[in-house]
DOTOR-222383 format. One record per atom (N, C-alpha, C): x, y, z; residue in three letters. Coordinates in steps of 0.2 Angstrom, whole numbers, plus 5000, padded with zeros to 4 digits. Each point is the difference from the previous one (the first is absolute). Layout:
% residues N
XYZALA/...
% end
This chain:
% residues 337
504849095048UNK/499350005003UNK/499550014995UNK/499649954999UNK/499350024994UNK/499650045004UNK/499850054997UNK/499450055001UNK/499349984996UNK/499549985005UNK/499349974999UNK/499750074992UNK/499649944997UNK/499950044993UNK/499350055003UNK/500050094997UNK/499650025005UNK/499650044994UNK/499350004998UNK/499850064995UNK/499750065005UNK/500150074997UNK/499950055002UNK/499550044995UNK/499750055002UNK/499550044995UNK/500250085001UNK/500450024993UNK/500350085002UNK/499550034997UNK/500050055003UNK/499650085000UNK/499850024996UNK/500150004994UNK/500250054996UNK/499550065000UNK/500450055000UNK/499950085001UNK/499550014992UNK/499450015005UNK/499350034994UNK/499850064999UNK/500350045006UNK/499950085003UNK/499249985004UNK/499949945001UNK/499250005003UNK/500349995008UNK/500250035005UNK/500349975005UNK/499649965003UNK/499450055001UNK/499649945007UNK/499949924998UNK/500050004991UNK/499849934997UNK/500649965001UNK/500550064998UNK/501049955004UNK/499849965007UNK/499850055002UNK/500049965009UNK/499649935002UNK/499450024996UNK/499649955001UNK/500049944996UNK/500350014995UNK/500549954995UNK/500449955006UNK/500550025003UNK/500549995004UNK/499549955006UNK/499550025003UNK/499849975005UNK/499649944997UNK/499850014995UNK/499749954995UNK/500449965000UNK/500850004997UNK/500349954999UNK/500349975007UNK/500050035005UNK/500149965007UNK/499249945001UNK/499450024998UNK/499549965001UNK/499849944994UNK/500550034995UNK/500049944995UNK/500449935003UNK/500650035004UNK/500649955001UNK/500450024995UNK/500150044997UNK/500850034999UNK/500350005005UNK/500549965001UNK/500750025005UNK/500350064998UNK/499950024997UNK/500750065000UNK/499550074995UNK/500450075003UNK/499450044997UNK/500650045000UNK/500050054990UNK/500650035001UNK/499850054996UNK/500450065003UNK/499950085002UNK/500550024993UNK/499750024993UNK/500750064998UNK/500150075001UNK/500450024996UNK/500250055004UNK/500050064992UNK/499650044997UNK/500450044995UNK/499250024998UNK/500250024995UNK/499550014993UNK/499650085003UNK/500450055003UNK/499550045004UNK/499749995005UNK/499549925002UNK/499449995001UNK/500249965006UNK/500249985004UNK/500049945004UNK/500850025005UNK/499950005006UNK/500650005004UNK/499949915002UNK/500749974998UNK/499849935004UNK/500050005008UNK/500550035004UNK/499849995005UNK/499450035004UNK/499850044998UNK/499450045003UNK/499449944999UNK/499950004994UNK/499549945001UNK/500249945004UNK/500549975002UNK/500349965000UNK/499549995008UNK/500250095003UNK/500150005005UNK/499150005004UNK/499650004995UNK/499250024999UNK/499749935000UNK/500449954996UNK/499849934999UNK/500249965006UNK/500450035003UNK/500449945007UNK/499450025003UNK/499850055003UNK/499650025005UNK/499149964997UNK/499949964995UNK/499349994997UNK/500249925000UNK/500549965000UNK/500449935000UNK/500249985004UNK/500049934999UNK/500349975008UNK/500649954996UNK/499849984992UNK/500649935000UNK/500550034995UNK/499750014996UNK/500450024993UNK/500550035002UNK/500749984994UNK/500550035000UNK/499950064996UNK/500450085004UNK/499950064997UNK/500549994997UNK/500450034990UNK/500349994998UNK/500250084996UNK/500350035000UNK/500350044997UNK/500350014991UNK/499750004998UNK/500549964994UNK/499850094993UNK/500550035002UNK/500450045005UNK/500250055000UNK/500350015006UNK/500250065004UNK/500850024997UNK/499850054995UNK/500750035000UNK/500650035006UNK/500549985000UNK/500650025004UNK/500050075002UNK/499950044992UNK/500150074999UNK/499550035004UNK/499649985001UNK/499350065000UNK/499950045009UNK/500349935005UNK/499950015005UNK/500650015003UNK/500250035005UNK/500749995003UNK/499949915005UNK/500649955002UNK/500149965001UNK/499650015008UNK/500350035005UNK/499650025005UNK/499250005001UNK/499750054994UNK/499349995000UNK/499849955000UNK/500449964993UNK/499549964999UNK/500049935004UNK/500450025005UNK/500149945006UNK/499450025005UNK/500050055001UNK/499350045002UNK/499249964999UNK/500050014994UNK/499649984998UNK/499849924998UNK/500649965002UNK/500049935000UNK/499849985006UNK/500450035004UNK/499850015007UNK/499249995002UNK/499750074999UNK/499250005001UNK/499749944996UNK/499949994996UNK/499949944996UNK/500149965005UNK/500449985000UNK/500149935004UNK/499850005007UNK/499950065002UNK/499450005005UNK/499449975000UNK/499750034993UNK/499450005001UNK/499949904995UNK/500449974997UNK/500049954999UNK/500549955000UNK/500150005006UNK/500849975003UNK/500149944994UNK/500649984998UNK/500249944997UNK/499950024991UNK/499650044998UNK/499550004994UNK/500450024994UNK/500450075003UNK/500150034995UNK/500949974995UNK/499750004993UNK/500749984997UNK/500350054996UNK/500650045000UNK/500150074997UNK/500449984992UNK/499750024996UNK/500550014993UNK/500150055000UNK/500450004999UNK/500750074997UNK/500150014993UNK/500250054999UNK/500349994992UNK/500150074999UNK/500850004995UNK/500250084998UNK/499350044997UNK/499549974996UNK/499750034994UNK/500450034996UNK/500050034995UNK/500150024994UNK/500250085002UNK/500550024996UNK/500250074999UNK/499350064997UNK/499849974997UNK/499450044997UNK/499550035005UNK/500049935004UNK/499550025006UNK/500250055004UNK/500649965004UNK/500250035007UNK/500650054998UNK/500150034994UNK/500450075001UNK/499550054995UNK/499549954996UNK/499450044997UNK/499750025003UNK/499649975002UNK/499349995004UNK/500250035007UNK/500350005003UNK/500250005008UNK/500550055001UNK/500450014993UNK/500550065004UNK/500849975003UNK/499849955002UNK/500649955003UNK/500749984997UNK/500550025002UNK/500749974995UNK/499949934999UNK/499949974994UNK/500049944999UNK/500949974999UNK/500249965003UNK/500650005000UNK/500249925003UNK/500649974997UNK/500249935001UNK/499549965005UNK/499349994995UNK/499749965004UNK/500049945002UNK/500649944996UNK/500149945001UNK/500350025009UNK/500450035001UNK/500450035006UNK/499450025007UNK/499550054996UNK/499750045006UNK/499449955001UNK/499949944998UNK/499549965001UNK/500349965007UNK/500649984998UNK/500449965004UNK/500150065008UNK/500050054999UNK/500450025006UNK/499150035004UNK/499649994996UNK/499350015003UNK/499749955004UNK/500549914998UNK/499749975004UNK/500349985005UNK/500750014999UNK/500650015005UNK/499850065008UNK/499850044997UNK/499850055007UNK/499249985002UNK/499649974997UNK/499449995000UNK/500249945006UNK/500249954996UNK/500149945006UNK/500350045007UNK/500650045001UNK/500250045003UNK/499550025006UNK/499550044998UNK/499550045004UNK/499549945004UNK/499949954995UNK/499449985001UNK/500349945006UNK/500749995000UNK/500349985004UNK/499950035009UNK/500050065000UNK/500050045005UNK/500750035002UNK/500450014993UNK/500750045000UNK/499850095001UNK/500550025003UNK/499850074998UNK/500550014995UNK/499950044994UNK/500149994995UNK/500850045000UNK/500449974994UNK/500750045002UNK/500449994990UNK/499450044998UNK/500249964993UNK/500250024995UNK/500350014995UNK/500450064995UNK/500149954996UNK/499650004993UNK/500049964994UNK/500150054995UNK/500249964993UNK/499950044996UNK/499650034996UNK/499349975001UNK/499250074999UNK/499850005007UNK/500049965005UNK/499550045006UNK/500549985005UNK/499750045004UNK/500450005007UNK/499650045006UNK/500149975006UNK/499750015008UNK/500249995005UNK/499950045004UNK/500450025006UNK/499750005005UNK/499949965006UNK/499650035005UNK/499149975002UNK/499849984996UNK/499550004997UNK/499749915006UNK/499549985003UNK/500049945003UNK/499049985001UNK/500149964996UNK/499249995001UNK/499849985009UNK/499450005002UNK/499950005004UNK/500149925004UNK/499949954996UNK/500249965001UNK/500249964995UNK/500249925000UNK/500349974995UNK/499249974998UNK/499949974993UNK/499749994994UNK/500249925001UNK/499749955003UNK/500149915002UNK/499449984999UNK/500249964994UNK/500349954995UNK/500250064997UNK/500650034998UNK/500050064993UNK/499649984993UNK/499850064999UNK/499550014995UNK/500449954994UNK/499849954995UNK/500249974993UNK/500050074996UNK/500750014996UNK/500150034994UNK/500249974996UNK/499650024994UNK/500049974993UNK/500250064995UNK/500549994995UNK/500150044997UNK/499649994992UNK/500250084998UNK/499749994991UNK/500749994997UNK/500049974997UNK/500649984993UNK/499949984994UNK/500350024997UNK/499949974991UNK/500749964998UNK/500650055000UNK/500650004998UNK/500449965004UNK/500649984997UNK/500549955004UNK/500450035006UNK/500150085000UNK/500150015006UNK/499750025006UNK/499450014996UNK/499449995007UNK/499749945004UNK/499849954994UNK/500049945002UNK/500649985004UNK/500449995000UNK/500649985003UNK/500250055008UNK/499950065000UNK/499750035005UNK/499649975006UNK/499649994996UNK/499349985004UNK/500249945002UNK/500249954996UNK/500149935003UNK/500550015007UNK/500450034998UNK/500650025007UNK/499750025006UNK/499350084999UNK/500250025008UNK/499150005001UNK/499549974996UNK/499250005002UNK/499849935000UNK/499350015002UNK/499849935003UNK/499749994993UNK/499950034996UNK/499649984991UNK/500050054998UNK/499749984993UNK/500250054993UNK/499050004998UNK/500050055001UNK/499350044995UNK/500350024993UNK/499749944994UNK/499950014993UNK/499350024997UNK/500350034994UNK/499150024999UNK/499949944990UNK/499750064997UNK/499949944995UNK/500650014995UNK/500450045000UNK/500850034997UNK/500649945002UNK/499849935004UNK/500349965000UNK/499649954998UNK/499849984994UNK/499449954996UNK/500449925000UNK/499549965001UNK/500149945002UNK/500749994997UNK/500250004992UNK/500749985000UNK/500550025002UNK/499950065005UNK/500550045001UNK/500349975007UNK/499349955005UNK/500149985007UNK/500549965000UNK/500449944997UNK/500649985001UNK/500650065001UNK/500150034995UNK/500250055000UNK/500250045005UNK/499750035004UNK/499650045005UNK/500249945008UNK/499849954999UNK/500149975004UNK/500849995002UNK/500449984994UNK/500750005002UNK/500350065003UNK/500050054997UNK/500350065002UNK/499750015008UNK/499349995004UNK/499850005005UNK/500649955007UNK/500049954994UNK/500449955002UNK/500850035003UNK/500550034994UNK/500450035000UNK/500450025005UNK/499150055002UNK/500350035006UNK/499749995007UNK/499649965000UNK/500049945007UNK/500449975002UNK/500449974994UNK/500649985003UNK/500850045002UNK/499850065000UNK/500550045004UNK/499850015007UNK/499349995002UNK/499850015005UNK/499949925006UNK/500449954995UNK/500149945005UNK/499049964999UNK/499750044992UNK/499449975001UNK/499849954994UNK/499650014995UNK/499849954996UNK/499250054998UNK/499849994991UNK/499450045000UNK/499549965003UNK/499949945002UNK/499649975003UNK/499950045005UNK/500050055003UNK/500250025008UNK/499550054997UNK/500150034996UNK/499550064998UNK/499449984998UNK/499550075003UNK/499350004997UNK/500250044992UNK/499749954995UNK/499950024994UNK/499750034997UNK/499550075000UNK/499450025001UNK/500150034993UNK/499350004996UNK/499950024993UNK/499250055001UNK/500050074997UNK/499350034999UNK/500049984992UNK/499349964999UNK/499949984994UNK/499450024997UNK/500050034995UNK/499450045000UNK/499749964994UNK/499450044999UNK/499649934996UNK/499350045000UNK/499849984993UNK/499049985001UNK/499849944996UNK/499550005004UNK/499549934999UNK/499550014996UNK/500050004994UNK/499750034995UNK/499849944994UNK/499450024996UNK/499849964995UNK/500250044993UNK/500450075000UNK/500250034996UNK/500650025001UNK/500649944997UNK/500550005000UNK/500450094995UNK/499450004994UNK/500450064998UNK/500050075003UNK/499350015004UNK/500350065003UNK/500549995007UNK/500049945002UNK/500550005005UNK/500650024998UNK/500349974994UNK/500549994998UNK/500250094998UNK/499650034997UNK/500050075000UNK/500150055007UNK/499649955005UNK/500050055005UNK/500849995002UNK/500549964999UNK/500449965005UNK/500650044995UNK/499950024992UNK/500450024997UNK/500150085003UNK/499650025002UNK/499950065003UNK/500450015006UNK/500149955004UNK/500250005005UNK/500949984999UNK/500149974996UNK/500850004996UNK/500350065001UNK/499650024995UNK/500050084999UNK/500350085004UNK/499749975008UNK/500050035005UNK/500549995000UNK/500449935006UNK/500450015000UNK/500750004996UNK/499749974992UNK/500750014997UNK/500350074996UNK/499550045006UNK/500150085001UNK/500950015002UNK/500249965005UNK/500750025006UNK/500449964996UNK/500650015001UNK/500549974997UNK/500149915004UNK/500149995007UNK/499849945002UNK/499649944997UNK/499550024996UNK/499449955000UNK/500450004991UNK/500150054998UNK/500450004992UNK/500549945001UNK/500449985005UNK/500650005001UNK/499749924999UNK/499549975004UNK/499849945003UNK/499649984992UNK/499850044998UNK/499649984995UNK/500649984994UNK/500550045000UNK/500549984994UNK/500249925002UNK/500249995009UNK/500449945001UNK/499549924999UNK/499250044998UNK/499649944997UNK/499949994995UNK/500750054993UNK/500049994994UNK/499950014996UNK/499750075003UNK/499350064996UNK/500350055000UNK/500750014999UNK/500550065000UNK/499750064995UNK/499649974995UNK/499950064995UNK/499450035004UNK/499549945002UNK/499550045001UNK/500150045005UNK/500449985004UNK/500250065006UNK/500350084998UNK/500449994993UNK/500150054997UNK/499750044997UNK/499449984997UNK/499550024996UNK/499450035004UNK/499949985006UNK/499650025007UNK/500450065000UNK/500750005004UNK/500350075000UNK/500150054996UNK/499949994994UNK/499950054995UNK/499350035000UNK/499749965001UNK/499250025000UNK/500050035007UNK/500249995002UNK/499950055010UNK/500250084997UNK/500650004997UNK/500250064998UNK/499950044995UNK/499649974997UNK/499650044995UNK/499150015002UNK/500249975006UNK/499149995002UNK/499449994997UNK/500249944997UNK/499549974994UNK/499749945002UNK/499550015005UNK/499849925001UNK/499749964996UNK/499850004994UNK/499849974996UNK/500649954997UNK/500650055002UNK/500849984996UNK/500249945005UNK/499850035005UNK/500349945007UNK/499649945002UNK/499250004998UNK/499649945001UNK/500149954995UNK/500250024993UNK/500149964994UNK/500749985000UNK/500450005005UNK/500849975001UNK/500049975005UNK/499349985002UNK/499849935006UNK/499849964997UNK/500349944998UNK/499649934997UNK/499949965004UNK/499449984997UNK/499649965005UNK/500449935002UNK/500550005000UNK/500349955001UNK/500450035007UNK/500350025002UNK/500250045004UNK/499450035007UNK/499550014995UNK/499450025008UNK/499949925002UNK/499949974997UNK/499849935002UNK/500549965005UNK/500850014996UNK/500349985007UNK/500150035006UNK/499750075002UNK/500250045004UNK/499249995006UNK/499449984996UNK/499350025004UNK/499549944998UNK/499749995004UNK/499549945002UNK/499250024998UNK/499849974993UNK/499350025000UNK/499649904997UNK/499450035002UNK/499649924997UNK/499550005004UNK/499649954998UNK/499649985005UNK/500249975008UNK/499549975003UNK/500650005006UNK/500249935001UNK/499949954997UNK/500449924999UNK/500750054998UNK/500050034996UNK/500650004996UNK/500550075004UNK/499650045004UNK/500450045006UNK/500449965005UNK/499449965002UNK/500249935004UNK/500949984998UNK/499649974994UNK/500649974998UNK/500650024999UNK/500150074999UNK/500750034998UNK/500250035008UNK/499649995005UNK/500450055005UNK/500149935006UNK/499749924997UNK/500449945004UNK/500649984996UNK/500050034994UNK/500950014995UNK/500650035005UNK/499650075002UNK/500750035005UNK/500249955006UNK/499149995004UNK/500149975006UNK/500749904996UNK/499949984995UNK/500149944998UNK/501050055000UNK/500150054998UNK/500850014998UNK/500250055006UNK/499750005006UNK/500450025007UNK/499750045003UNK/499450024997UNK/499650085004UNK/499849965005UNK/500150035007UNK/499549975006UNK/499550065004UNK/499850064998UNK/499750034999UNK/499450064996UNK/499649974996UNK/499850044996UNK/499550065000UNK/500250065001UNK/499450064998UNK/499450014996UNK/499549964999UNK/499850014994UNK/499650095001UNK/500450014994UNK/499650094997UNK/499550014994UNK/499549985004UNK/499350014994UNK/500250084995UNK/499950004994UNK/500150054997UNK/499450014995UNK/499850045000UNK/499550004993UNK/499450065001UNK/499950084995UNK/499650045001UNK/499149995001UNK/500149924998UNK/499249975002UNK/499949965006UNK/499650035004UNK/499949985008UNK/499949935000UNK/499849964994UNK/499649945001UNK/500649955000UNK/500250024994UNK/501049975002UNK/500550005003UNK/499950055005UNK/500550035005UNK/499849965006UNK/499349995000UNK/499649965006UNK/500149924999UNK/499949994993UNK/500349914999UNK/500750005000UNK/500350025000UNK/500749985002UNK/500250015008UNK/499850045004UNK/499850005006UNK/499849935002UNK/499550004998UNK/499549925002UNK/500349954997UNK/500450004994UNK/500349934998UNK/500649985004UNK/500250035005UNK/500649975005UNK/499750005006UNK/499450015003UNK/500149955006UNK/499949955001UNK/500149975005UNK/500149925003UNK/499649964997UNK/499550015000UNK/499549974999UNK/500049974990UNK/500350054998UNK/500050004992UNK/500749984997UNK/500650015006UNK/500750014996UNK/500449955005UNK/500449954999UNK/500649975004UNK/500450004995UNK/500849995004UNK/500549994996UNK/500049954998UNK/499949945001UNK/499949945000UNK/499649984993UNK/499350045001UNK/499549974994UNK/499949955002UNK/
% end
């Protein structure tokens, strides 16, 4: 089954909320089809907003891109899919994803622990609940007993997962309805990516065509290529904080540099760790240009299997952050050209 090619406009978290909100309804009267919620950075609950935005909308798809497994118990957060979908029946799309140990046993306190596993058993009891099962369940991270929403959840909510690696992606292709990629899966890596999704589709009697393909791609539309390029080495940076994104960055060939970043993490030298990013490497990871040439690098994904794209305006200058916004809607942007 081909899934219609779809662009989205994700949120990104500014710490200016009321402007997050108003952003989001903006992009429902642009005509962005899809409007997607993250989840992290201190700043931004996805569902919360999610749940602010369905109440001010009537078309757009709410999208999650995403909700860590860890943070919420499986129960709640069937709760809270629940109310959501009250208030915008049909609307809401949920991404999942382990996050990172950094976060979810740093930042949160939370045992981080076989998350290719506990991602799986979160969609397992989730579908479970949202079924109208009363719950009977004992995994090896979660487990529930007793537990029965008030009623059942019809059409069930779409899950999308986050994946990078081969046994995630091969995961996801087996037991969700699509895979949330961010920019850590860069255009040459989508064949790639795409097999492995494949993999494990076909243990599920499926095919990756059956999946929604969903990429958050982040980007500025920008007439100053070198501070983009600056700003984006920065964000390398971040996450080539966690041993994950180390991991993914060596399997695109940049083994040293991913060594050389770790070293500098552990001496806390950012000056050590900015200069072991080459500009060859932010370039295949992040989207900057004018916007012909935005354009043009995110109908590459759409041209190698993406059939829904996030676009994520990034950039500390409001003008740029607003042109990238503006440069994807209908009016400006078709996959087609």
């Amino acid at each position: 089954m081909a899934h219609p090619k779809r662009v989205g406009l994700y949120v990104w978290p500014t710490g200016q909320h009321e402007a997050e909100f108003e952003r989001a309804l903006w992009a429902e009267e642009q005509g962005y089809e899809d409007i997607w919620f993250p989840d992290g950075y201190g700043m931004q609950d996805a569902l919360t907003l999610a749940a602010a935005v369905a109440a001010r909308t009537k078309r757009a798809r709410l999208c999650t891109g995403v909700v860590p497994v860890f943070t919420r118990p499986v129960p709640v957060l069937a709760k809270t899919i629940y109310a959501i979908e009250k208030i915008a029946p049909g609307r809401l799309v949920l991404g999942l994803g382990s996050s990172t140990g950094a976060m979810v046993d740093g930042w949160y306190g939370v045992e981080f622990k076989k998350p290719v596993t506990a991602v799986r058993e979160a969609v397992e009891l989730l579908r479970k609940i949202m079924a109208g099962e009363k719950t009977d369940y004992q995994g090896q991270v979660f487990r529930s007993k007793g537990f029965k929403l008030g009623e059942p959840i019809q059409p069930p909510v779409p899950i999308l997962l986050a994946a990078m690696g081969p046994k995630m992606l091969q995961m996801v292709g087996e037991v969700a309805d699509g895979v949330c990629l961010n920019n850590f899966t860069p255009l040459e890596r989508m064949p790639w990516a795409l097999e492995q999704l494949d993999i494990g589709a076909k243990r599920s009697g499926r095919r990756v065509d059956d999946l929604e393909i969903s990429a958050r791609l982040a980007m500025i539309t920008s007439d100053d290529p070198a501070s983009a390029l600056e700003f984006f080495r920065s964000e390398v940076s971040f996450y080539a904080s966690t041993p994950i994104y180390q991991q993914i960055i060596t399997h695109m060939g940049f083994g040293q540099v991913a060594r050389d970043v770790a070293e500098g993490f552990k001496v806390r030298d950012r000056k050590r760790i900015l200069a072991a990013i080459p500009d060859e490497l932010v370039a295949k990871l992040f989207i900057w240009g004018n916007e012909a040439e935005c354009q043009r690098r995110v109908r590459e994904f759409f041209a190698a299997g993406l059939t829904s794209a996030a676009i994520g305006p990034q950039s500390p200058n409001p003008a740029e952050f607003q042109r990238t916004c503006e440069a994807f809607v209908p009016s400006r942007f078709s996959v087609a050209a």
